[in-house]
PDB file of N, CA, C and O in Angstrom:
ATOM      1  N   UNK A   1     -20.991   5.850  30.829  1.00  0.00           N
ATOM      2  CA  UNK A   1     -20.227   6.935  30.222  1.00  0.00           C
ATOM      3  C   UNK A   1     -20.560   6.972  28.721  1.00  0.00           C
ATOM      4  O   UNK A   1     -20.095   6.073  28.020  1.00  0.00           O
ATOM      5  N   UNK A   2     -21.303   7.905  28.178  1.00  0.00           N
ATOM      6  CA  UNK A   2     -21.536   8.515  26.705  1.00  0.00           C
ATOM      7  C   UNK A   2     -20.331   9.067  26.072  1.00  0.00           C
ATOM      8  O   UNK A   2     -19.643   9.975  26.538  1.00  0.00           O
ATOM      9  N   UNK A   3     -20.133   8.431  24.950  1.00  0.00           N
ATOM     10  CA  UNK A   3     -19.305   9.057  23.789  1.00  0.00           C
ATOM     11  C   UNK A   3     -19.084  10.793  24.448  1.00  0.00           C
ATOM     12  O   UNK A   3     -18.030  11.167  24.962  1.00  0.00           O
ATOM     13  N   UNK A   4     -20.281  11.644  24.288  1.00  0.00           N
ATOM     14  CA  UNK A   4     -20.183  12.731  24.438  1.00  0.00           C
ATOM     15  C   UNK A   4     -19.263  13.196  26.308  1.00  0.00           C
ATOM     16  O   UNK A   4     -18.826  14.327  26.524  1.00  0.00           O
ATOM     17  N   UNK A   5     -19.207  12.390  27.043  1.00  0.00           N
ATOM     18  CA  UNK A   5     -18.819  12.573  28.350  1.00  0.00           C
ATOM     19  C   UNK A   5     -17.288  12.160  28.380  1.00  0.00           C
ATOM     20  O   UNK A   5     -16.599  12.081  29.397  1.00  0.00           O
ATOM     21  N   UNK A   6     -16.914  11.931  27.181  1.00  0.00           N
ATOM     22  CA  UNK A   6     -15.337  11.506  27.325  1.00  0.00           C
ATOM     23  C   UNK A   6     -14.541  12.689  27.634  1.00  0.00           C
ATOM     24  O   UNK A   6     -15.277  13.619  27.965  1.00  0.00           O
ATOM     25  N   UNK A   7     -13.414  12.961  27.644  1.00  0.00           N
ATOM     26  CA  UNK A   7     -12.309  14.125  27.899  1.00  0.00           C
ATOM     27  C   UNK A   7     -12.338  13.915  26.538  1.00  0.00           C
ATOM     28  O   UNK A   7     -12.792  13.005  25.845  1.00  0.00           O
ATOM     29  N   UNK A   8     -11.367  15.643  26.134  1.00  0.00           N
ATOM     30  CA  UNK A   8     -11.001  15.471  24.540  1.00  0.00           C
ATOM     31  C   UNK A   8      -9.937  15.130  24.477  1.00  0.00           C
ATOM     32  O   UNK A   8      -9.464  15.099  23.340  1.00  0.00           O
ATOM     33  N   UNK A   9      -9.281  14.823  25.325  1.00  0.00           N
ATOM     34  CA  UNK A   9      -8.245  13.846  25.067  1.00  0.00           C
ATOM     35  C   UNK A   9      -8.055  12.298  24.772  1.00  0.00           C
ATOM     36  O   UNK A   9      -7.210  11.648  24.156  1.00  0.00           O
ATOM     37  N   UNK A  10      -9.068  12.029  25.391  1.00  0.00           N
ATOM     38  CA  UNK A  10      -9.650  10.501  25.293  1.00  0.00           C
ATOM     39  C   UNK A  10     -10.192  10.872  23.750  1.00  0.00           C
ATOM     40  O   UNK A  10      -9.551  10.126  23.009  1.00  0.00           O
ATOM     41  N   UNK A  11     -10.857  11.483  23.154  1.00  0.00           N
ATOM     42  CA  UNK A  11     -11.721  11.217  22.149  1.00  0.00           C
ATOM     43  C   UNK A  11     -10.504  11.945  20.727  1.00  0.00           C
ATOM     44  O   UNK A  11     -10.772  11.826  19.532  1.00  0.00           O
ATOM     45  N   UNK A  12      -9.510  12.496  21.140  1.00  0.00           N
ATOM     46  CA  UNK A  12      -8.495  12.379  20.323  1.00  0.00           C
ATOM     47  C   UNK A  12      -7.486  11.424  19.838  1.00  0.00           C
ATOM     48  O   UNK A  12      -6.893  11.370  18.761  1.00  0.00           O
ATOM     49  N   UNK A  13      -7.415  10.475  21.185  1.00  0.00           N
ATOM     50  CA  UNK A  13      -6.955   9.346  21.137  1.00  0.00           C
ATOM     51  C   UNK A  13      -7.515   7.966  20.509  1.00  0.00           C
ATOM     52  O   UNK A  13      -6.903   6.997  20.061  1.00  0.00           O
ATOM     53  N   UNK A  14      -8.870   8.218  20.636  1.00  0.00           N
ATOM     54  CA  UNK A  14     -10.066   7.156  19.911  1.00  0.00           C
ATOM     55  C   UNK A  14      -9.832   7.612  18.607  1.00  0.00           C
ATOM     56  O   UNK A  14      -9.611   6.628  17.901  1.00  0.00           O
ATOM     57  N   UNK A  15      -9.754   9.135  17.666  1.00  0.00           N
ATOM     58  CA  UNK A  15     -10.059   8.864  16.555  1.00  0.00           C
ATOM     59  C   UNK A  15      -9.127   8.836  15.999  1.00  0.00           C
ATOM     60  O   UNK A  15      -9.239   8.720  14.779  1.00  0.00           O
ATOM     61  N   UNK A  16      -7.623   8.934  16.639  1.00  0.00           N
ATOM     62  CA  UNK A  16      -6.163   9.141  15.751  1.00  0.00           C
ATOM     63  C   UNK A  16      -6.126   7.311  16.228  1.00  0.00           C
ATOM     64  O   UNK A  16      -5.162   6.758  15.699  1.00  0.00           O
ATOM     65  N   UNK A  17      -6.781   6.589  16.888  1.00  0.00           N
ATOM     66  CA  UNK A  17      -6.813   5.102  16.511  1.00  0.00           C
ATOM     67  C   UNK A  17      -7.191   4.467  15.493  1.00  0.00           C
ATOM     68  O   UNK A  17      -6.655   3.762  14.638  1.00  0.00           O
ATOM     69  N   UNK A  18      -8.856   5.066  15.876  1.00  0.00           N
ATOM     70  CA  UNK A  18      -9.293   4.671  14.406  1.00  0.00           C
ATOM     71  C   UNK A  18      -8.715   4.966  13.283  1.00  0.00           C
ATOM     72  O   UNK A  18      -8.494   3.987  12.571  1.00  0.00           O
ATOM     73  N   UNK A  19      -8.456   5.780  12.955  1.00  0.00           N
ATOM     74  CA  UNK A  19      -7.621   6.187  11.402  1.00  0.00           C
ATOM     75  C   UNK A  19      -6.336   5.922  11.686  1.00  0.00           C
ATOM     76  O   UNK A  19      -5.536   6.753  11.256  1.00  0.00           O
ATOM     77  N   UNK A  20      -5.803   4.804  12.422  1.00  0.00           N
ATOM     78  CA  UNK A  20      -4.373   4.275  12.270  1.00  0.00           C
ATOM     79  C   UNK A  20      -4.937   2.790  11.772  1.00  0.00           C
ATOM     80  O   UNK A  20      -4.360   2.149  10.894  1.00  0.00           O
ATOM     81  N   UNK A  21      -5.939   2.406  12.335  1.00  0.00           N
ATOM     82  CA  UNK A  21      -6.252   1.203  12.337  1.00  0.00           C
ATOM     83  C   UNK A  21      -6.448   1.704  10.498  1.00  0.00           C
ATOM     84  O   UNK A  21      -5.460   1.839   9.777  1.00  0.00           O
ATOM     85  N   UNK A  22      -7.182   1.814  10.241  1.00  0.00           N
ATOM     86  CA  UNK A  22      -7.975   2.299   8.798  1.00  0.00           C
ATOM     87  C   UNK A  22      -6.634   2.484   7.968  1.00  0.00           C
ATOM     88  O   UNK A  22      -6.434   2.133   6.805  1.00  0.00           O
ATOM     89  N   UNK A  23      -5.916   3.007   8.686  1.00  0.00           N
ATOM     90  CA  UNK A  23      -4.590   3.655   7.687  1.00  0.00           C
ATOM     91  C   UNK A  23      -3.986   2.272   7.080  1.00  0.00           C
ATOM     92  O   UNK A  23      -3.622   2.128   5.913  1.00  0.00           O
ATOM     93  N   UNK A  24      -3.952   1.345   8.035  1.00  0.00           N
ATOM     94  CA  UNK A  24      -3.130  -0.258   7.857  1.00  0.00           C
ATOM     95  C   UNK A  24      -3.688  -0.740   7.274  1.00  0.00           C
ATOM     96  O   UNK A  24      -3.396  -0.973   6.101  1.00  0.00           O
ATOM     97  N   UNK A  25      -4.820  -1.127   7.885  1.00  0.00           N
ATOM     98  CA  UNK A  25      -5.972  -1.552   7.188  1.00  0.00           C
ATOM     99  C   UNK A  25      -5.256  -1.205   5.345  1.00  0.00           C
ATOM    100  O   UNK A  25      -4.375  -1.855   4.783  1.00  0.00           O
ATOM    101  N   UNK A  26      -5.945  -0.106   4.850  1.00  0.00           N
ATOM    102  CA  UNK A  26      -5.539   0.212   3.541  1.00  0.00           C
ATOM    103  C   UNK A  26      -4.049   0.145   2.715  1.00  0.00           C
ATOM    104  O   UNK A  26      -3.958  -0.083   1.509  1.00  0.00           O
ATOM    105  N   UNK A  27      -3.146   0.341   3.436  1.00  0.00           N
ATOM    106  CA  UNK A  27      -1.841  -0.279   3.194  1.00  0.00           C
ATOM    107  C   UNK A  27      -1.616  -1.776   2.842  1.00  0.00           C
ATOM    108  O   UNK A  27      -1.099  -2.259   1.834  1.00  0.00           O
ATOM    109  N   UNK A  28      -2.047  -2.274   3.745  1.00  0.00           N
ATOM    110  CA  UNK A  28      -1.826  -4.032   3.878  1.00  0.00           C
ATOM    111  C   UNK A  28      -2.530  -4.523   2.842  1.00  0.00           C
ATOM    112  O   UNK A  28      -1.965  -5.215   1.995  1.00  0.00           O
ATOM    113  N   UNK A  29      -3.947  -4.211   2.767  1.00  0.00           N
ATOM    114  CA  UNK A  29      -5.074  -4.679   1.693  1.00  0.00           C
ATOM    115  C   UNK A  29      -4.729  -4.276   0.699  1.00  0.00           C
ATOM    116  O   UNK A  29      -4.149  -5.056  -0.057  1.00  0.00           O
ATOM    117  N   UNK A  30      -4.934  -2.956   0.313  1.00  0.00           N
ATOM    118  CA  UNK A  30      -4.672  -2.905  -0.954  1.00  0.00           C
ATOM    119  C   UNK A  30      -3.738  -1.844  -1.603  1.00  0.00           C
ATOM    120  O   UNK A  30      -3.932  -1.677  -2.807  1.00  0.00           O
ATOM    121  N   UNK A  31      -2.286  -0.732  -0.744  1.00  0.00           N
ATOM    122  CA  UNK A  31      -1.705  -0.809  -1.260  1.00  0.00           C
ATOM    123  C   UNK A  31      -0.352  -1.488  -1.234  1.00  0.00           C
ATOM    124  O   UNK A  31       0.563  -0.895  -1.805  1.00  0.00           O
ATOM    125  N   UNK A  32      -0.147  -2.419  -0.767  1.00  0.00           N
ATOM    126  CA  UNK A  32       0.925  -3.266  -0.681  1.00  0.00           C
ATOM    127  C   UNK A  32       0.672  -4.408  -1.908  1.00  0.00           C
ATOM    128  O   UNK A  32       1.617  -4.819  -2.581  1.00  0.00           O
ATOM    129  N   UNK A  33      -0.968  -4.952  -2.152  1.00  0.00           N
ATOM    130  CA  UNK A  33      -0.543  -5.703  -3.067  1.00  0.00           C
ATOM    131  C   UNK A  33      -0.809  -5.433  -4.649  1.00  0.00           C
ATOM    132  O   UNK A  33      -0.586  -6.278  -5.516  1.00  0.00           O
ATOM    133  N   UNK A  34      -1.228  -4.365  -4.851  1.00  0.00           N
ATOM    134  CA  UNK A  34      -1.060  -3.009  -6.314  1.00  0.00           C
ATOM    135  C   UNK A  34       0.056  -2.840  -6.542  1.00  0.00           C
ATOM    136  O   UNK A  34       0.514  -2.957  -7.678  1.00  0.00           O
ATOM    137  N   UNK A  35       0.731  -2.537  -5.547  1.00  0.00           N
ATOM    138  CA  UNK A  35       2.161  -1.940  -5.303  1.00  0.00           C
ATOM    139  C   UNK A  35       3.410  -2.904  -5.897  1.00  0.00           C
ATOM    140  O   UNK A  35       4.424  -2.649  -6.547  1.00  0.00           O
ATOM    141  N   UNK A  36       2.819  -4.155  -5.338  1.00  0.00           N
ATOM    142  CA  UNK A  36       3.473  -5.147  -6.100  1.00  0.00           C
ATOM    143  C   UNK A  36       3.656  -5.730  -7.465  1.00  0.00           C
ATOM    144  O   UNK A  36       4.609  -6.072  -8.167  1.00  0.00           O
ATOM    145  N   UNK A  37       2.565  -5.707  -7.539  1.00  0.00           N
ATOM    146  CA  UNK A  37       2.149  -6.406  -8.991  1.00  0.00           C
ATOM    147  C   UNK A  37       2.050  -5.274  -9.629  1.00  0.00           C
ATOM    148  O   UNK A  37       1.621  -5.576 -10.743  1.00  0.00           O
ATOM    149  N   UNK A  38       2.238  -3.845  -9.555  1.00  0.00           N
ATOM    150  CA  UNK A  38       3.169  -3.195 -10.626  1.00  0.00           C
ATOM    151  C   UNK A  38       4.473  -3.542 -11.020  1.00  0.00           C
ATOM    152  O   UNK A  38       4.868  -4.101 -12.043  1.00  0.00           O
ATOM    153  N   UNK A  39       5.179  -3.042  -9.863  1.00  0.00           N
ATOM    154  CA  UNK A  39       6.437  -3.077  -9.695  1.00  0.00           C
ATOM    155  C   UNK A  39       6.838  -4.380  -9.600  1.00  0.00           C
ATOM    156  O   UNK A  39       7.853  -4.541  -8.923  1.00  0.00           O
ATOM    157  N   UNK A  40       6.267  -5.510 -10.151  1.00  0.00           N
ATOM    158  CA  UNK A  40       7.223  -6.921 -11.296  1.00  0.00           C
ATOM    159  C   UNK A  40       6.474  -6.960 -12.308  1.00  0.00           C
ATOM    160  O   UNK A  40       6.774  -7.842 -13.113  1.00  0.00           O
ATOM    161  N   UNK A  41       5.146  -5.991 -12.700  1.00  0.00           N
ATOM    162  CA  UNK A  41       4.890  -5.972 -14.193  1.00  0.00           C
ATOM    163  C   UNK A  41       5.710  -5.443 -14.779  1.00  0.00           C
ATOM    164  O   UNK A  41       6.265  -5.935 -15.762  1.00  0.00           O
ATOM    165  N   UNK A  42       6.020  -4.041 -14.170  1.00  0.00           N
ATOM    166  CA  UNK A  42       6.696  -3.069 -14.695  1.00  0.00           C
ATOM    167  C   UNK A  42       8.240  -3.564 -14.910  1.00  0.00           C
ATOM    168  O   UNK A  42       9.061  -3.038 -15.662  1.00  0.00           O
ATOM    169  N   UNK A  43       8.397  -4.469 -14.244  1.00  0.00           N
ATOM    170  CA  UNK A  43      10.185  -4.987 -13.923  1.00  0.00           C
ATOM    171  C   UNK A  43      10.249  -6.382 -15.328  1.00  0.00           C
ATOM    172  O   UNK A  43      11.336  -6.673 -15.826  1.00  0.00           O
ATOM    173  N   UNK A  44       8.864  -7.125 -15.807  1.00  0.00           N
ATOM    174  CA  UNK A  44       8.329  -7.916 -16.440  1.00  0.00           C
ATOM    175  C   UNK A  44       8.673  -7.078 -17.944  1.00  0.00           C
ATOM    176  O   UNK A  44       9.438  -7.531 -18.795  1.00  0.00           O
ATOM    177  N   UNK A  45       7.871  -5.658 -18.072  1.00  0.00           N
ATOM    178  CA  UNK A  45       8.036  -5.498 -18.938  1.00  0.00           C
ATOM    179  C   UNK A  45       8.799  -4.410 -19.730  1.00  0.00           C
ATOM    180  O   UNK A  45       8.652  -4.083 -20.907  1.00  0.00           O
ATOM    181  N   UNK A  46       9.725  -3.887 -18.712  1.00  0.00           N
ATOM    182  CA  UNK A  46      11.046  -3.709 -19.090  1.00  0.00           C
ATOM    183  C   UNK A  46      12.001  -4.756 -19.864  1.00  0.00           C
ATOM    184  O   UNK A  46      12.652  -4.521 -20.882  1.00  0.00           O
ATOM    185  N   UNK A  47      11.953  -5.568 -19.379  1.00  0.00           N
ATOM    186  CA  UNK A  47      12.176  -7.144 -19.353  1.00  0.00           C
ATOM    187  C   UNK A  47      12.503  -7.407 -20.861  1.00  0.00           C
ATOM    188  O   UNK A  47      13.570  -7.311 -21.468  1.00  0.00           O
ATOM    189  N   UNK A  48      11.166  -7.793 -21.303  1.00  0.00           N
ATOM    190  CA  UNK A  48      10.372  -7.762 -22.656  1.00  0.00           C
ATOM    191  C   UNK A  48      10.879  -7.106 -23.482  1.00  0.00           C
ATOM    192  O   UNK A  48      11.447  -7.545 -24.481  1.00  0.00           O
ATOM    193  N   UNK A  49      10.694  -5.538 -23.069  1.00  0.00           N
ATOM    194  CA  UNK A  49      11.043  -4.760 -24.215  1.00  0.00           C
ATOM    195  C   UNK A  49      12.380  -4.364 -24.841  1.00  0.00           C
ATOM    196  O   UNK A  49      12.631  -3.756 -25.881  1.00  0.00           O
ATOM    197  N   UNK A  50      13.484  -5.109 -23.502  1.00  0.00           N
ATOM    198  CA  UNK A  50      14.964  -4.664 -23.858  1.00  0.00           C
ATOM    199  C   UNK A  50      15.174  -5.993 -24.767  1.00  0.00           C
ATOM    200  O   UNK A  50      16.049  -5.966 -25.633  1.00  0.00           O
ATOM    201  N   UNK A  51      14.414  -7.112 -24.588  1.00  0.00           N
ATOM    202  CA  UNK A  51      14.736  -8.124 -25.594  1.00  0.00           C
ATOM    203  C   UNK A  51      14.193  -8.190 -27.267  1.00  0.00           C
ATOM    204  O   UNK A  51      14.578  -8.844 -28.236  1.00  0.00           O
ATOM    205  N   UNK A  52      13.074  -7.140 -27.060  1.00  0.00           N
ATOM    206  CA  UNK A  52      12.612  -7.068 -28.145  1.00  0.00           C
ATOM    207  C   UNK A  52      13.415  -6.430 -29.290  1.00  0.00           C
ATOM    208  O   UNK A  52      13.438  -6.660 -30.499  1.00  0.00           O
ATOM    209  N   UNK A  53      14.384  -5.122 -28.127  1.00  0.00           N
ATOM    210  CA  UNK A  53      14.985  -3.933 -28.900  1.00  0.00           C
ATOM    211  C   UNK A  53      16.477  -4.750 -28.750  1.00  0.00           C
ATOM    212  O   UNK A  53      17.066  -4.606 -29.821  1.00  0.00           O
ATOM    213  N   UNK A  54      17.175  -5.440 -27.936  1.00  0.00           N
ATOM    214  CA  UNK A  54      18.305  -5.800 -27.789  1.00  0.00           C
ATOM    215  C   UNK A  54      18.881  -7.158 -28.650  1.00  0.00           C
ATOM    216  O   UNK A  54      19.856  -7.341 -29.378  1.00  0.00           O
ATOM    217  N   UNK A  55      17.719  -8.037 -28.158  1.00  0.00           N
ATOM    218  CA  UNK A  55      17.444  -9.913 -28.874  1.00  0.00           C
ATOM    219  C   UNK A  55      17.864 -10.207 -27.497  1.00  0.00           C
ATOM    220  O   UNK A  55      18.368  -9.552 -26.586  1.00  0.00           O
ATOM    221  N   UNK A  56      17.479 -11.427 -27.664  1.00  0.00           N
ATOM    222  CA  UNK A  56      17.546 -12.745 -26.316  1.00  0.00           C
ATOM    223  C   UNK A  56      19.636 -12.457 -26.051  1.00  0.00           C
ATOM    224  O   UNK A  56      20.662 -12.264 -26.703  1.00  0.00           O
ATOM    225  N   UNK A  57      19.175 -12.609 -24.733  1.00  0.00           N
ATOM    226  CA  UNK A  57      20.556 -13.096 -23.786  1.00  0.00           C
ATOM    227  C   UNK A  57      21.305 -13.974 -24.527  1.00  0.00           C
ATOM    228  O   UNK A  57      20.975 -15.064 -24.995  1.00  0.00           O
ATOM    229  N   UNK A  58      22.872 -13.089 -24.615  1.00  0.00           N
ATOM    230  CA  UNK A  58      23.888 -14.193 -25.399  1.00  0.00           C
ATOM    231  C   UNK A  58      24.510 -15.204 -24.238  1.00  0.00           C
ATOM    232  O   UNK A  58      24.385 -14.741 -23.104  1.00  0.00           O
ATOM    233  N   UNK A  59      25.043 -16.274 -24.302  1.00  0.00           N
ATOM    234  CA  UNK A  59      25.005 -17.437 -23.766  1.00  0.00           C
ATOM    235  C   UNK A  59      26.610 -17.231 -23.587  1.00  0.00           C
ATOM    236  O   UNK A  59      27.291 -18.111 -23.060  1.00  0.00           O
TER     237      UNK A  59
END
C-alpha cells in the first residue's frame, strides 16, 4: 500500500498526527522552557526594581 493509495481519511488522520506530534514536540522543547525563564526573570526583576525604588524589606 503507497502513501498515494491511502483513503483521505487515513491521510487526514496521518497529517493532523504529525502536526500534533510537532505541535508538542515545540511546546515541551522550547516553549515551556522560554516561557519560564521569562516569567522568573521577569518576576526577578520586578523584584529588583521595587527594592531599588522602595529599599530592602523592613524586618
Amino acid at each position: 500500500m503507497s502513501h498515494s493509495d491511502r483513503a483521505p481519511a487515513e491521510q487526514v488522520q496521518a497529517v493532523s498526527k504529525s502536526s500534533e506530534v510537532k505541535m508538542f514536540l515545540f511546546l515541551a522543547v522550547l516553549l515551556a522552557p522560554i516561557l519560564s525563564v521569562v516569567l522568573v526573570g521577569g518576576y526577578g526583576f520586578i523584584i529588583w526594581m521595587s527594592q531599588i525604588l522602595l529599599g530592602p524589606p523592613s524586618h
